[in-house]
Structure formats: C-alpha cells, structure tokens
C-alpha positions in Angstrom: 0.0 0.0 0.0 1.2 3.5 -1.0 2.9 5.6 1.7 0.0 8.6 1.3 -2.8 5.8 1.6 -1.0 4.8 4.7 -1.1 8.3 6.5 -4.5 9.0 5.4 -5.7 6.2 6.8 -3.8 6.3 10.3 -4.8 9.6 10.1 -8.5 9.5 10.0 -9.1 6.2 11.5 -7.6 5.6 15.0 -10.6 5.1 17.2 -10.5 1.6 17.7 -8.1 -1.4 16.1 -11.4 -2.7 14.6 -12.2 0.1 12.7 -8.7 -0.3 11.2 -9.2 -3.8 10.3 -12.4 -3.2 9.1 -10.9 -0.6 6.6 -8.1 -2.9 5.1 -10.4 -5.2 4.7 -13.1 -2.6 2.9 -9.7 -1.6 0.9 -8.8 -4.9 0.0 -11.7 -5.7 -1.7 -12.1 -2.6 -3.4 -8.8 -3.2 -4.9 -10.0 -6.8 -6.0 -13.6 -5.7 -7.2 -11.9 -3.0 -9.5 -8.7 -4.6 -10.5 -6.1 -1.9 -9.4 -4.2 -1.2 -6.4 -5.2 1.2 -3.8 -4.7 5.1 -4.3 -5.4 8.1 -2.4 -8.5 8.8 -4.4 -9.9 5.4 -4.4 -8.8 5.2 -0.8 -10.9 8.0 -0.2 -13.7 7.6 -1.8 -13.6 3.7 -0.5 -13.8 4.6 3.1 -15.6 8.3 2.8 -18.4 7.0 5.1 -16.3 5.5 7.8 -14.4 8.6 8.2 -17.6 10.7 8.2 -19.0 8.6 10.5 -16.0 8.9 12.8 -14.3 12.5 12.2 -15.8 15.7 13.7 -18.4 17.4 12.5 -17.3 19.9 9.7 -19.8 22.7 9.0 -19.5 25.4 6.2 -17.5 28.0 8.0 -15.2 25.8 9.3 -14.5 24.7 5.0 -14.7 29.0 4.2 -12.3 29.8 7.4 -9.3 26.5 6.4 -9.7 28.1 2.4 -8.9 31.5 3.4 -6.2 30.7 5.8 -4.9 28.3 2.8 -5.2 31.3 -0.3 -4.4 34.2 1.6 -8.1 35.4 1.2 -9.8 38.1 3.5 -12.6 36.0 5.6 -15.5 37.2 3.8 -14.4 36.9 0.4 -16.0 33.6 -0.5 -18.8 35.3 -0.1 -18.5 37.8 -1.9 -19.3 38.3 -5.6 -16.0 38.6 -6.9 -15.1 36.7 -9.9 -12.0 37.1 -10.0 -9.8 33.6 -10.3 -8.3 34.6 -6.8 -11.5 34.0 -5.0 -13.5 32.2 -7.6 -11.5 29.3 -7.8 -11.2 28.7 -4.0 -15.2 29.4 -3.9 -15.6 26.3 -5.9 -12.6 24.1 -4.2 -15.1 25.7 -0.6 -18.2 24.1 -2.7 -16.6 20.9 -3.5 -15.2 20.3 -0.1 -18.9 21.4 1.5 -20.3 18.4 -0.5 -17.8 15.9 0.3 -17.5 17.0 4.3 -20.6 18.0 5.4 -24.6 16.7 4.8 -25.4 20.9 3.9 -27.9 20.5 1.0 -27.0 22.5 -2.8 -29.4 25.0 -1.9 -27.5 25.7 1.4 -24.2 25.2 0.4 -24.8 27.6 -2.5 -26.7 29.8 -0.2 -23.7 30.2 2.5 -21.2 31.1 -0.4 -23.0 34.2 -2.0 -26.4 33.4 -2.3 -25.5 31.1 -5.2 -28.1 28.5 -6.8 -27.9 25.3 -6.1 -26.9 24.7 -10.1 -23.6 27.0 -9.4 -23.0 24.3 -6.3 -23.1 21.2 -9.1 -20.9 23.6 -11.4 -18.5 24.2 -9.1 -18.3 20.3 -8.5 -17.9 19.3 -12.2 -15.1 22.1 -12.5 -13.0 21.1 -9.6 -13.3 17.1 -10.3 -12.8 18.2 -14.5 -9.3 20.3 -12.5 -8.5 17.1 -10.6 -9.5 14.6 -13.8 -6.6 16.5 -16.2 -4.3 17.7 -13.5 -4.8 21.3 -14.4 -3.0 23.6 -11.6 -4.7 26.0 -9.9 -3.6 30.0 -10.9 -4.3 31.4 -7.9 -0.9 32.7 -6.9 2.1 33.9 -8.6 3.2 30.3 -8.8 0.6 27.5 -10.9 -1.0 25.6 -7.3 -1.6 21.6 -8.0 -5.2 21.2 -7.2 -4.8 18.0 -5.4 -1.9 19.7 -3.3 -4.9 22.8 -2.7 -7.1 20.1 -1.5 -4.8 18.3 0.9 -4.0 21.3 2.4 -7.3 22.7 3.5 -8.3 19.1 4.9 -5.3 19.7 7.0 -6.7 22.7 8.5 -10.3 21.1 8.7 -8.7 17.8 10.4 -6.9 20.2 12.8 -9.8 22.4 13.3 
C-alpha cells in the first residue's frame, strides 16, 4: 500500500483497532472488485463513510475559514461576488469540499457562499473534479498551485480544526 494511503488512513481512523481492520479489509476488496491497487483517491472515496462517520463534525465556515487561511483570502471573500480567479476558484474548491465533508444541501451550500443556486453548487463540483480529472494547476498565486496539493491542504486545516 502507497505511503500517502498509509497516512491517510492512520490519520483519520484511530478510534478503535477494529475500525482499522475493518478498513483494510473494505480496501482490499475494493482493490480486488476494480482490478487496481489502492490510491489516495480510491482510498478515499472507499472509506468516505467510515471517516464521516468517525471524524468531527465539519460545517460550512469551518471549509470557508481552512480556504482563506490556505489562499491568503480576507474571511468574507467567498462570499463575496468577486469573480476574480483569486477567490473564484477557491469558492468552488469551498463548494466541492462542502459536499464531500458536510450533509449541507446544494441549496444551502450555494446559499452560504454568496447566495449562489444550487446549479452554481453542481458547477462548481464538475469544475473542480474536471481540475482534478486533467491535472490542471490552480492559478491562484504567482506560482501555478496543483489542485490536489490545494485540497490536501485545506483538509489539514479542517482535520486540525
């Protein structure tokens, strides 16, 4: 198993050594039902419930504060109607993360970040997975930001809390 699988899982999942078992053994099928070996993503995706289930509760300003404090932004600015690529792009990584961390329905989530529709929410989800999908780095800095590098760190910040 990959060194990054390893940390995520010790990471997430050290309540009891039967909820470790019980995710090797949710990852070792997964890896013989698709073929492949284990990585991050499948990893993740894999054991999203257990680690739901088991992590604390995240809730939208807790995703809005760990973005700023990852970009550089001013608190507010998520919610804001800038469109600049600054705060834009980070809106959609907040979006993206809401849906994957938190229960908050499209309506809500889009609500919370500008009093966006719930069809900006699903837009903002297609972009960042299309991002993720080809690999395209984030230009949110003067330096091109790897959007799977973007992602890990704000679920640092949310882990740490």
């Amino acid at each position: 198993m990959a060194p990054e699988v390893q940390e995520f899982i010790a990471s997430r999942l050290t309540n009891h050594p039967r909820e470790l078992s019980g995710a090797l053994c949710r990852l070792q099928a997964t890896s013989q039902s698709i073929g492949r070996p284990i990585t991050l993503p499948i990893a993740e995706e894999a054991l999203a419930d257990m680690i739901r289930h088991n992590g604390r509760v995240v809730r939208l300003t807790d995703i809005e504060k760990a973005v700023c404090e990852v970009f550089g932004l001013e608190p507010a600015s998520l919610q804001s109607d800038a469109k600049d690529k600054r705060v834009s792009h980070p809106r959609m990584l907040a979006m993206w993360l809401a849906r994957k961390h938190t229960r908050a329905a499209l309506s809500e989530i889009g609500h919370y970040f500008g009093r966006r529709s719930h069809s900006t929410v699903i837009s903002a989800q297609k972009r960042v997975a299309g991002w993720m999908h080809t690999g395209q780095p984030l230009a949110l800095t003067e330096h091109p930001w790897p959007v799977d590098d973007a992602i890990r760190q704000v679920e640092r910040r949310l882990a740490v809390g």
